[in-house]
C-alpha positions as CSV (number, residue, x, y, z in Angstrom):
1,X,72.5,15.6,-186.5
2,X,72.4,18.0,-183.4
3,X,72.3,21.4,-184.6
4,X,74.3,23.6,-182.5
5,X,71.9,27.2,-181.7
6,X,74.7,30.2,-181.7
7,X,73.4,33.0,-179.9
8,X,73.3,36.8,-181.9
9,X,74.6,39.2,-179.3
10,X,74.5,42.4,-179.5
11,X,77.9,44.2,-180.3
12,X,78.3,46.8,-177.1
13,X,76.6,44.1,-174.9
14,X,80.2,41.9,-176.3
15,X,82.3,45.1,-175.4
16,X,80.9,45.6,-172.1
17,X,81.8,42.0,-170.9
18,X,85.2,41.8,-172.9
19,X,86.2,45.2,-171.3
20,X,84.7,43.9,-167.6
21,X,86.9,40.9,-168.4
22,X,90.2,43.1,-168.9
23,X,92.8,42.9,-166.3
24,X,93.2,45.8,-163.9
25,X,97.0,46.8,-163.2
26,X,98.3,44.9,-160.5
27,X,100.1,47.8,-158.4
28,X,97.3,48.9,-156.3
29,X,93.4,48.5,-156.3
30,X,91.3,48.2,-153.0
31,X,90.0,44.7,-154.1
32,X,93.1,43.2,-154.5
33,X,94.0,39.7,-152.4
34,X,97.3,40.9,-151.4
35,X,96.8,43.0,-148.6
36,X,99.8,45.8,-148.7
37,X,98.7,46.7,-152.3
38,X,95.1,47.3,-150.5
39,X,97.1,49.4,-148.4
40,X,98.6,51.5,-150.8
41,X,95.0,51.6,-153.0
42,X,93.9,53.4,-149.7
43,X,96.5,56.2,-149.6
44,X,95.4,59.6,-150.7
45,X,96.9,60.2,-154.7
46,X,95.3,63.8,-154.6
47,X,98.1,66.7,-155.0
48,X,99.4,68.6,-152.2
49,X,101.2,71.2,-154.3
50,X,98.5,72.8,-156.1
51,X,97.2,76.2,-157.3
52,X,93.0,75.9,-157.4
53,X,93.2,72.4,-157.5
54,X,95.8,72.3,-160.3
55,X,98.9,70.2,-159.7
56,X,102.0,72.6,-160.3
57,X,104.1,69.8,-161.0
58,X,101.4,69.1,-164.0
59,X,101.0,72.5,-165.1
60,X,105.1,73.2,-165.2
61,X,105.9,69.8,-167.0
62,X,105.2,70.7,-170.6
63,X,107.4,73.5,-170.7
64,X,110.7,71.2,-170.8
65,X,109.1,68.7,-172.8
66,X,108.3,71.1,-175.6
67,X,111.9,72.6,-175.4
68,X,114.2,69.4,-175.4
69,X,111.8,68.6,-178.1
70,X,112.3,72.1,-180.2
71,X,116.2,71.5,-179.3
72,X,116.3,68.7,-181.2
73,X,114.6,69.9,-183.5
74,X,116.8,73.0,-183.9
75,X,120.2,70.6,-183.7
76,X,118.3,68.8,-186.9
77,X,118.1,72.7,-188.7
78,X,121.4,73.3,-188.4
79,X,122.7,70.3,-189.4
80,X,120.6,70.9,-192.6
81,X,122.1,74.3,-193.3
82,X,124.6,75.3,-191.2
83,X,123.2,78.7,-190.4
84,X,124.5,79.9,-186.7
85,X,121.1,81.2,-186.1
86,X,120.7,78.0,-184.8
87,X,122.8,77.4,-182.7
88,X,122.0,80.6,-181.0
89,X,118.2,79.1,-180.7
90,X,119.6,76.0,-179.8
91,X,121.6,77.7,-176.9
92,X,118.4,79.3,-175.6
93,X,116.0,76.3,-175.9
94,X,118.3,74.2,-174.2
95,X,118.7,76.6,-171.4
96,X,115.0,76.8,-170.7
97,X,114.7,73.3,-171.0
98,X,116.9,73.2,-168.3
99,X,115.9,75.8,-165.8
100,X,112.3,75.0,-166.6
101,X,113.5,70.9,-165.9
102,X,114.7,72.5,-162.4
103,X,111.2,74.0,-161.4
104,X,108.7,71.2,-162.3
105,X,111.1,68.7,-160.9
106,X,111.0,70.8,-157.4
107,X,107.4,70.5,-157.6
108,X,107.2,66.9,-158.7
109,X,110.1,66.2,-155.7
110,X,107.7,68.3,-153.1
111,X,104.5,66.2,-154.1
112,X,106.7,62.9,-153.9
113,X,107.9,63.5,-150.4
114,X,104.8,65.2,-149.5
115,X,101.9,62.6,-150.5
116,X,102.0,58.8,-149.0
117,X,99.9,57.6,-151.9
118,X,102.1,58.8,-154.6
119,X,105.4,58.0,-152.4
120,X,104.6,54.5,-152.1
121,X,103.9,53.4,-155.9
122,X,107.0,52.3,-158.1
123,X,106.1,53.9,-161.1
124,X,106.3,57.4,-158.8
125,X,110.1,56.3,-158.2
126,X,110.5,55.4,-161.7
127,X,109.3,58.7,-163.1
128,X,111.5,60.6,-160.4
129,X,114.3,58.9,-161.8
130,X,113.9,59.5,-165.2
131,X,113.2,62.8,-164.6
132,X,116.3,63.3,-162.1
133,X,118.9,61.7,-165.5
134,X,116.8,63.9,-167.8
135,X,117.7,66.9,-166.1
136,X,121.2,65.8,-166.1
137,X,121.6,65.3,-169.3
138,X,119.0,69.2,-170.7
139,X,121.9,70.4,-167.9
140,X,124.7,68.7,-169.9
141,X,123.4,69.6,-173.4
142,X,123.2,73.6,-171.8
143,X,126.4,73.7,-170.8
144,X,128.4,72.4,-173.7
145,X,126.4,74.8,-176.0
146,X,127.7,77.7,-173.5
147,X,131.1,76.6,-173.6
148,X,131.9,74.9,-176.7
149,X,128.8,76.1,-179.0
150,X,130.9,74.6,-182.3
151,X,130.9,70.9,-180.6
152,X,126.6,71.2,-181.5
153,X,127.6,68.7,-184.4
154,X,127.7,66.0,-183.1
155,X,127.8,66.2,-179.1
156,X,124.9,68.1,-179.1
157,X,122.5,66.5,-181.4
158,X,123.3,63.3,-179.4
159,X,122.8,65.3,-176.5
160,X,119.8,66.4,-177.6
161,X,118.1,62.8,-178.6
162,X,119.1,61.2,-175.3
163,X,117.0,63.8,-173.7
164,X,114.0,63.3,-176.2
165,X,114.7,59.3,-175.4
166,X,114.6,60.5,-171.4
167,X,111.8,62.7,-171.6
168,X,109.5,59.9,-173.4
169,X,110.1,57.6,-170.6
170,X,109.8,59.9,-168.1
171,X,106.5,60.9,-169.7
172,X,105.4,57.5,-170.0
173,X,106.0,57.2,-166.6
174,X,104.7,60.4,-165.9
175,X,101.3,58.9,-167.8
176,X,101.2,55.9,-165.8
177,X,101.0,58.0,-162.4
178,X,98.3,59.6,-164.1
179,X,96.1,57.6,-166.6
180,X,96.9,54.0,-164.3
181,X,96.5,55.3,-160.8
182,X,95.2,58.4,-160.2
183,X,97.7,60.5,-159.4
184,X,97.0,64.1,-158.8
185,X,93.6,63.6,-160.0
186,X,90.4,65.2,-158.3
187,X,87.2,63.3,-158.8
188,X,84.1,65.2,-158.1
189,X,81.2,63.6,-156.3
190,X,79.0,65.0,-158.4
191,X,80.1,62.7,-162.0
């Protein structure tokens, strides 16, 4: 009987090799056999509209998130009680949301056109567009709470969850850009 020897290894010697082993995305990395994706591995990623180094697009982006957030979240309140208040907070949330939208998405527009690298990946385009319907629709949910503020129930709690559905895709996207390729990122020599 052949006795078959297994071999103890250690456990973050197994972790190093399983993540060496992981795939790496296959958009763009400077080792890749396909030569246009080298290509676009070697276009600069780093942000051209910045304030000390800080992407504006980046720093501008959370303030619409948190407000079509807190609109739906304020749609949800009043459809518990009833109380106007909330419709009154729901009318300014949704407004911001908006005209906040409207600023980060100049930004994000200005570093598209303006940076190769980030002009020539797909999720960049698929992020732009996301972000493009979600201002549509903050824009949509603003002005039927100006107009026709008693039409909140439903219209604008529907309103209100398509742009929470937008603005985790765009995010998502948005994350991609960031965590996947790069994006905006500066890397110090010195880590």
């Amino acid at each position: 009987m052949v006795q078959q020897e297994t071999q103890a290894t250690d456990p973050q010697e197994s972790e190093e090799v399983e993540s060496a082993n992981e795939e790496t995305p296959p958009e763009a990395s400077s080792s890749h056999p396909n030569p246009a994706l080298r290509a676009v591995a070697d276009r600069d990623i780093g942000s051209a509209i910045a304030v000390a180094g800080h992407p504006v697009h980046a720093m501008l982006v959370h303030f619409p998130i948190a407000l079509v957030i807190s609109t739906l979240g304020v749609d949800l309140l009043y459809w518990l009680n009833g109380d106007p208040f909330w419709i009154r907070v729901g009318l300014w949330s949704s407004g911001f949301a908006f005209i906040f939208g409207v600023l980060a998405s100049l930004a994000g527009t200005a570093e598209l056109l303006a940076v190769p690298g980030i002009r020539v990946r797909v999720a960049s385009w698929n992020h732009a567009i996301a972000g493009i319907t979600l201002i549509a629709v903050a824009g949509a949910n603003w002005g039927l709470r100006l107009n026709v503020p008693e039409a909140v129930l439903p219209h604008g709690l529907l309103l209100s969850l398509l742009a929470s559905a937008i603005t985790a895709l765009a995010g998502w996207h948005g994350g991609k850009l960031v965590f996947d390729h790069g994006v905006g990122l500066i890397i110090s020599t010195k880590q």
